[in-house]
C-alpha positions as CSV (number, residue, x, y, z in Angstrom):
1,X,0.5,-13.3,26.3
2,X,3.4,-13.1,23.8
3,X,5.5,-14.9,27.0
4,X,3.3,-17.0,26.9
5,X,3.4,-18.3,23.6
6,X,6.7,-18.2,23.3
7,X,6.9,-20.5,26.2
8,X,4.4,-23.0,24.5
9,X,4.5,-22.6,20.8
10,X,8.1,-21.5,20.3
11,X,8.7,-22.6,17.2
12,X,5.1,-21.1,15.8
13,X,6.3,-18.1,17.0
14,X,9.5,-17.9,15.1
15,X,7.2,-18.6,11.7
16,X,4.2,-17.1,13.2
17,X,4.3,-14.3,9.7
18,X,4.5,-17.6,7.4
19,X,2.2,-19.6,9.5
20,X,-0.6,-16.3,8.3
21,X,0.3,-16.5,4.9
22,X,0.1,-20.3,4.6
23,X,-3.4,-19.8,6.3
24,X,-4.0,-17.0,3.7
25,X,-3.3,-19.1,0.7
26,X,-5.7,-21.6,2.1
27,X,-8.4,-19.6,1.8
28,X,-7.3,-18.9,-1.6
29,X,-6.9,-22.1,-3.0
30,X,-10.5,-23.3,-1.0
31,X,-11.9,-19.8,-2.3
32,X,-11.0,-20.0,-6.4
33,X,-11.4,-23.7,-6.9
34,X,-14.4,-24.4,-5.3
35,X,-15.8,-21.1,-7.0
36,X,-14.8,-22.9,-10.4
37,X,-15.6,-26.3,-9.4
38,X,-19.3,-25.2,-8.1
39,X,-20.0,-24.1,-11.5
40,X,-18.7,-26.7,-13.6
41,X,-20.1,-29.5,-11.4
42,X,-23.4,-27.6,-11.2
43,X,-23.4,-27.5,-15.0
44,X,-21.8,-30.9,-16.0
45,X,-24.2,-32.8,-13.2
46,X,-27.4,-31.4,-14.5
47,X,-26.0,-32.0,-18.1
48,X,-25.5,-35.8,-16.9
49,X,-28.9,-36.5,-15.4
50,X,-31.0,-34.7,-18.4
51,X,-29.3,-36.5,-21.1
52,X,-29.8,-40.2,-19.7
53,X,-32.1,-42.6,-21.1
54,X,-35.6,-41.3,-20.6
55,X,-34.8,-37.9,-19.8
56,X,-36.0,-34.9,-21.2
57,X,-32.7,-34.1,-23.4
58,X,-31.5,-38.1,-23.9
59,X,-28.7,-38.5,-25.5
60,X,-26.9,-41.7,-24.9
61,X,-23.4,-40.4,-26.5
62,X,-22.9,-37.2,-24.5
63,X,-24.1,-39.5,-21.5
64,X,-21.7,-42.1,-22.0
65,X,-18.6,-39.7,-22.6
66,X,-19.3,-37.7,-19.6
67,X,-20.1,-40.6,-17.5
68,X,-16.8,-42.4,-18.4
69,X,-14.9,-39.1,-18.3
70,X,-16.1,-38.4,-14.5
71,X,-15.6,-41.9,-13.8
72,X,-11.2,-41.4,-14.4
73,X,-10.8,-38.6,-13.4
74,X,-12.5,-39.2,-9.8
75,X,-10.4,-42.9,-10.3
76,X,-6.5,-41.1,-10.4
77,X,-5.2,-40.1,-6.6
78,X,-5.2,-36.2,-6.1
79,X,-1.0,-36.5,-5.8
80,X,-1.0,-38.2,-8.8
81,X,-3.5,-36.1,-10.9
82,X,-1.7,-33.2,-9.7
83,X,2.0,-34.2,-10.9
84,X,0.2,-35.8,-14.2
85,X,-0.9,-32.1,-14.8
86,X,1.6,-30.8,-14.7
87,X,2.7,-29.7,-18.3
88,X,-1.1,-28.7,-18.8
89,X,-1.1,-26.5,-15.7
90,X,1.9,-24.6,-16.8
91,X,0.0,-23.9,-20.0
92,X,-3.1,-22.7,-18.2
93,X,-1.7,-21.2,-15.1
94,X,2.2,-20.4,-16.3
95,X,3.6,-22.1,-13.3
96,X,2.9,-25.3,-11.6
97,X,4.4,-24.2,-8.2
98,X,2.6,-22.3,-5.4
99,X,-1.1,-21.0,-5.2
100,X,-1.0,-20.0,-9.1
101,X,-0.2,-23.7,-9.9
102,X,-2.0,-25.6,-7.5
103,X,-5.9,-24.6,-8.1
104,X,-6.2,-25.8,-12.2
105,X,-5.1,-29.4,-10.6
106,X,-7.6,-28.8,-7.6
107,X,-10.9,-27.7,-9.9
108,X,-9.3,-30.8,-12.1
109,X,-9.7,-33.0,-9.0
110,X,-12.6,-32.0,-7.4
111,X,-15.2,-31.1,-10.1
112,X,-16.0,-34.9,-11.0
113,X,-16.8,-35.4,-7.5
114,X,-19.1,-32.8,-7.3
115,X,-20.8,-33.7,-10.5
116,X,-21.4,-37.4,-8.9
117,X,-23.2,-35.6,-6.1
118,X,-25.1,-33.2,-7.8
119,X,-26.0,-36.2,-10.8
120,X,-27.6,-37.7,-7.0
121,X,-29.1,-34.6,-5.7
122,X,-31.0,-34.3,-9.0
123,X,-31.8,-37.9,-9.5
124,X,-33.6,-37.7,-6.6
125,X,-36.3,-35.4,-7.8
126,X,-39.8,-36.7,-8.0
127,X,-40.4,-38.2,-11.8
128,X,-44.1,-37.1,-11.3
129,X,-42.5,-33.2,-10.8
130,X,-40.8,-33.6,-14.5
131,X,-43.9,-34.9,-16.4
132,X,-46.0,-32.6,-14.9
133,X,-44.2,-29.7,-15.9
134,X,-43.4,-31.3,-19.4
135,X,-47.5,-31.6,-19.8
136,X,-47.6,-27.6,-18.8
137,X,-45.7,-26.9,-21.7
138,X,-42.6,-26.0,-20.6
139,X,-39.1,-25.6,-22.3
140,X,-36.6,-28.2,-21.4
141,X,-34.4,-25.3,-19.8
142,X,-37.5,-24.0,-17.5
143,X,-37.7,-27.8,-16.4
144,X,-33.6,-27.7,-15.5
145,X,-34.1,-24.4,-13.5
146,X,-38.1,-24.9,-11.8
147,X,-37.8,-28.3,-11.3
148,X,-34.8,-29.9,-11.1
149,X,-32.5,-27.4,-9.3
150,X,-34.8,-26.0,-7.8
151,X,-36.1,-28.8,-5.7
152,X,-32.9,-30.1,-5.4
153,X,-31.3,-27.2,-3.5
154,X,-31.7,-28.7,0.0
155,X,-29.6,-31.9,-1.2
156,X,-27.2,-29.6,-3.5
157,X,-26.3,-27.9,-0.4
158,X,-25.6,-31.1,1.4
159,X,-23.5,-31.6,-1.3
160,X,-21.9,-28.8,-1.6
161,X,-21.0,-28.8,2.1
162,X,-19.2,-32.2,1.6
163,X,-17.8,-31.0,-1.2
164,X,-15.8,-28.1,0.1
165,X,-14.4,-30.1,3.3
166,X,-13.0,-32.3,0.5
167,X,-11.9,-30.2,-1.2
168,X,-10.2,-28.0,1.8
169,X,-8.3,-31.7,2.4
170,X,-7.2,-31.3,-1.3
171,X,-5.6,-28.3,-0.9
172,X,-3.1,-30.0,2.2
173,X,-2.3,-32.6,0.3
174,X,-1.3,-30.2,-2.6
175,X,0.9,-29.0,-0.1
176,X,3.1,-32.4,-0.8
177,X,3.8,-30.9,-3.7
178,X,4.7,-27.3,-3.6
179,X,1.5,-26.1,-3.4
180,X,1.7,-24.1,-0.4
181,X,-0.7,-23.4,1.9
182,X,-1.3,-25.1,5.7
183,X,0.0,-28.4,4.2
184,X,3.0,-27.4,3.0
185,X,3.8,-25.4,5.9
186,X,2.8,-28.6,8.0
187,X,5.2,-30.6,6.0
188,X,8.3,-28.2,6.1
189,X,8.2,-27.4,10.0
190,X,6.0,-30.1,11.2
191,X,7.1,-32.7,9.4
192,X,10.9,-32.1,8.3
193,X,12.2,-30.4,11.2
194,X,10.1,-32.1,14.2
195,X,8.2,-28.9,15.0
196,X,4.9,-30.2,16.8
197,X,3.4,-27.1,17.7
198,X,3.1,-25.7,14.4
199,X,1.7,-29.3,13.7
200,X,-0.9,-29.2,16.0
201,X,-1.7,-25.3,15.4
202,X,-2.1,-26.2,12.3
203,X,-4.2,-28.7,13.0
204,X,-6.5,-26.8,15.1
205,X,-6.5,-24.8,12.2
206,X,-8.4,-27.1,9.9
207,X,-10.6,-28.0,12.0
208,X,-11.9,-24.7,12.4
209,X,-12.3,-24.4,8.9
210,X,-14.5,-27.6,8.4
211,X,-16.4,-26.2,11.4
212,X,-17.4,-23.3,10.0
213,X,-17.9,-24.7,6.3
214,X,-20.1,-27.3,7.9
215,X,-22.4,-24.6,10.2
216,X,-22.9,-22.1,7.0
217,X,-23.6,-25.6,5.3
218,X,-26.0,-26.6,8.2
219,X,-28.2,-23.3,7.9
220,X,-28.3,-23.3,4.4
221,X,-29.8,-26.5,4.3
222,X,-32.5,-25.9,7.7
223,X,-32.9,-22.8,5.7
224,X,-34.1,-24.3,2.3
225,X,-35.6,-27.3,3.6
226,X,-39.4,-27.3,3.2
């Protein structure tokens, strides 16, 4: 077997250690970010659809601001957003290199595209479901949690799904930038020396990934779908 792969994927073999590790920090980045950007965009996309105009907490200021605020940062390329934060992700993170520096830019980048999907997932939700529960009496919180989420989880997990994948293409492109990870491993081997085995590895690689983000995403949904 070893023969075998030296015979094949010589050059993998050589970095095969580095080729774990890059795998490793992956997960990592994937892992912390999306952690952080579930809960923000969970939070910021219910706090989008209950304060707009006819909605049980309107308020057409804290609307507007986090409407236009979504709307840039999902606007700036992730390369871009990521060198732009630089100075701010040395203050949060100490460093703006490697693992440590590359998630605050990645829950940067991906949280307003979450919040768009989850301000859809819970826009969706029957009107009728809302004012019934408002005539019942309750709270405007017990109407976020009962109602809204709560019906929503199906398409929230749909979401979320989509979400992750993009976010797991974030993470190689942060590679571009000293971010480590498959993508920067693809870019020093694959891409600077010529090495297309570790390319296409690597490649095989990701696509595993999405594979399995998609089938937990898959049963989730079959399993909350009524």
């Amino acid at each position: 077997m070893h023969n075998l792969a030296a015979t094949y994927l010589p050059n993998l073999t050589d970095y095969f250690e580095e080729f774990v590790q890059s795998i490793v920090e992956t997960l990592q980045m994937l892992a912390v970010s999306g952690l952080f950007a579930f809960v923000l965009g969970i939070a910021l996309g219910t706090l989008l659809v209950v304060t707009r105009e006819g909605n049980i907490l309107e308020n057409p200021v804290v609307h507007h601001v986090l409407d236009k605020l979504v709307n840039l940062f999902r606007s700036i390329p992730f390369v871009i957003l990521i060198t732009v934060l630089i100075p701010v992700t040395k203050v949060v993170a100490g460093t703006f290199i490697g693992v440590k520096g590359a998630i605050f830019p990645l829950i940067v980048g991906c949280t307003p595209f979450f919040v768009r999907q989850v301000d859809m997932a819970l826009s969706d939700v029957d009107r009728g479901l809302v004012e019934a529960a408002q005539a019942m009496g309750l709270s405007p919180l017990e109407i976020i949690f009962r109602v809204y989420l709560k019906e929503s989880i199906p398409a929230l997990a749909r979401s979320t799904t989509i979400t992750a994948i993009s976010l797991l293409g974030l993470t190689a492109m942060g590679g571009a930038v000293g971010g480590g990870g498959l993508g920067s491993f693809v870019i020093r081997y694959g891409h600077n020396r010529f090495f297309q085995d570790i390319t296409y590895v690597s490649v095989i690689v990701i696509l595993i990934l999405v594979s399995i983000i998609q089938g937990i995403g898959n049963v989730v949904i079959k399993k909350t779908t009524h």
